[in-house]
C-alpha positions as CSV (number, residue, x, y, z in Angstrom):
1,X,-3.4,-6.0,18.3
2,X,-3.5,-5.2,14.4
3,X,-2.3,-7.8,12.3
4,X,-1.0,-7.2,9.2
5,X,-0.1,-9.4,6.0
6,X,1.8,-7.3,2.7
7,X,2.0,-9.4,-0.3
8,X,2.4,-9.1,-4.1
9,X,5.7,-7.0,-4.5
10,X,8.6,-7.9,-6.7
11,X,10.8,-7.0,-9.6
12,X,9.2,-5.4,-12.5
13,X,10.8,-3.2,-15.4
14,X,9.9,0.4,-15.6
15,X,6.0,0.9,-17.1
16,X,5.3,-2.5,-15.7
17,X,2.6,-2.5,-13.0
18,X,2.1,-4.7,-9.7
19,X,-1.1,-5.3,-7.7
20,X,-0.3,-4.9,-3.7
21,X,-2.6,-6.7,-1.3
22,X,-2.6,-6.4,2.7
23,X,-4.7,-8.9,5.0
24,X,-6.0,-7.2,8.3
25,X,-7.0,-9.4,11.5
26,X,-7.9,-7.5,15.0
27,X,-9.8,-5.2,13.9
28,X,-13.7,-4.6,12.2
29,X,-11.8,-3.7,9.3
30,X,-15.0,-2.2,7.4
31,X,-14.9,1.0,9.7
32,X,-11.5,1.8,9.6
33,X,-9.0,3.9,7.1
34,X,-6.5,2.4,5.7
35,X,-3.0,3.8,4.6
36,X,-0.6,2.1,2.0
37,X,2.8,3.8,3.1
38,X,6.3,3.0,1.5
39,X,10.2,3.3,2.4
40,X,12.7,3.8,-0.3
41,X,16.8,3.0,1.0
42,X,17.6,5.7,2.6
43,X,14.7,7.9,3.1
44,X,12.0,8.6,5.1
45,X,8.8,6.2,5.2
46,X,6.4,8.0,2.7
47,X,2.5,7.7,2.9
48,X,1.3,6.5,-0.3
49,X,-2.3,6.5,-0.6
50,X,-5.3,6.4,1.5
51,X,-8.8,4.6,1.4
52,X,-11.6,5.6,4.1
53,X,-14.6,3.6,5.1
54,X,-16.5,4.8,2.8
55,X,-14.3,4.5,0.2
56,X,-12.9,7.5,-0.6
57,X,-9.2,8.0,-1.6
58,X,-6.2,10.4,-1.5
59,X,-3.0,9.9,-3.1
60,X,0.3,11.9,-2.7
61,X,1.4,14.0,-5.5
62,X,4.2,11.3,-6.9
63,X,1.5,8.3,-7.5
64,X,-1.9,10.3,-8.3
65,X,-3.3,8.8,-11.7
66,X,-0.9,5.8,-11.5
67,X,-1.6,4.0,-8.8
68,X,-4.9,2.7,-7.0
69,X,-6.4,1.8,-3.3
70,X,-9.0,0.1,-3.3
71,X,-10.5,-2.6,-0.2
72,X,-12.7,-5.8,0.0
73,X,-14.1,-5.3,3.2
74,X,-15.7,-9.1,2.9
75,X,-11.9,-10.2,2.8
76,X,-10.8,-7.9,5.4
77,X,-8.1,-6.5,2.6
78,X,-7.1,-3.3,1.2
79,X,-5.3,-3.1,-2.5
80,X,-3.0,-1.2,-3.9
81,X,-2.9,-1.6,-7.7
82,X,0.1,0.1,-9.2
83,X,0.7,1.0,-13.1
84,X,3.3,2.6,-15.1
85,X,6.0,1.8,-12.8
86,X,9.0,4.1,-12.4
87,X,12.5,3.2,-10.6
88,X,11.7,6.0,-8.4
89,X,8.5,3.8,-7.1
90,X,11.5,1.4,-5.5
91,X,10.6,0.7,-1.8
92,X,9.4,-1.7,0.8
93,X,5.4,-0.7,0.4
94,X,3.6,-1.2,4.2
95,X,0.1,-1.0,4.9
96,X,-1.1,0.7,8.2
97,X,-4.3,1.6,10.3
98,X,-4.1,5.4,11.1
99,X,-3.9,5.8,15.0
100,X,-2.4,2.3,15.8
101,X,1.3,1.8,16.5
102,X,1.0,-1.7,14.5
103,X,3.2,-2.6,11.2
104,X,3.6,-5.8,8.7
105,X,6.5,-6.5,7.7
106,X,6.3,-5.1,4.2
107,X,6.6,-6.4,0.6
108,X,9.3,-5.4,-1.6
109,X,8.9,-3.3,-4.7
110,X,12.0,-3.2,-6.7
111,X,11.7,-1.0,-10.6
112,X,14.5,-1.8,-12.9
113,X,15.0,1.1,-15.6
């Protein structure tokens, strides 16, 4: 079983930034993807960003250029760094191994306009 640990969310006004961090136990965490997903009231959970084992990324359309994955793989944790903030960007943010049924319980991001 996947473990999973979201922290660093909060309130921030609108251009603000927060840095997202999500501990992993289970798994050899150096060989896996991981996602950053996120669920706004009301709406369907959205996936975020993306960060292979090799390091390569993909963002959806609404955060490209504004916000960043990254992972330490000697920490077992995978980052989410996220800039010029927008109310819009208002969600509980999840991180996620692809393929496994397992979530955190999620850190809240809250944008104030």
């Amino acid at each position: 079983q996947v473990q999973l640990v979201e922290s660093g969310g909060g309130l921030v006004q609108a251009g603000g930034s927060l840095r997202l961090s999500c501990a992993v136990s289970g798994i050899t965490f150096s060989i896996y993807t991981m996602d950053w997903y996120r669920q706004a009231p009301g709406k369907q959970r959205e996936l975020v960003a993306v960060i292979e084992s090799s390091g390569s990324t993909n963002y959806a359309d609404s955060v490209r250029g504004r916000f960043t994955i990254s992972r330490d793989n000697a920490k077992n944790t995978v980052y989410l760094q996220m800039n010029s903030l927008k109310p819009e960007d208002t969600a509980v943010y999840y991180c996620k191994v692809p393929g496994r049924p397992d979530w955190g319980q999620g850190t809240q991001v809250t944008v104030s306009s």
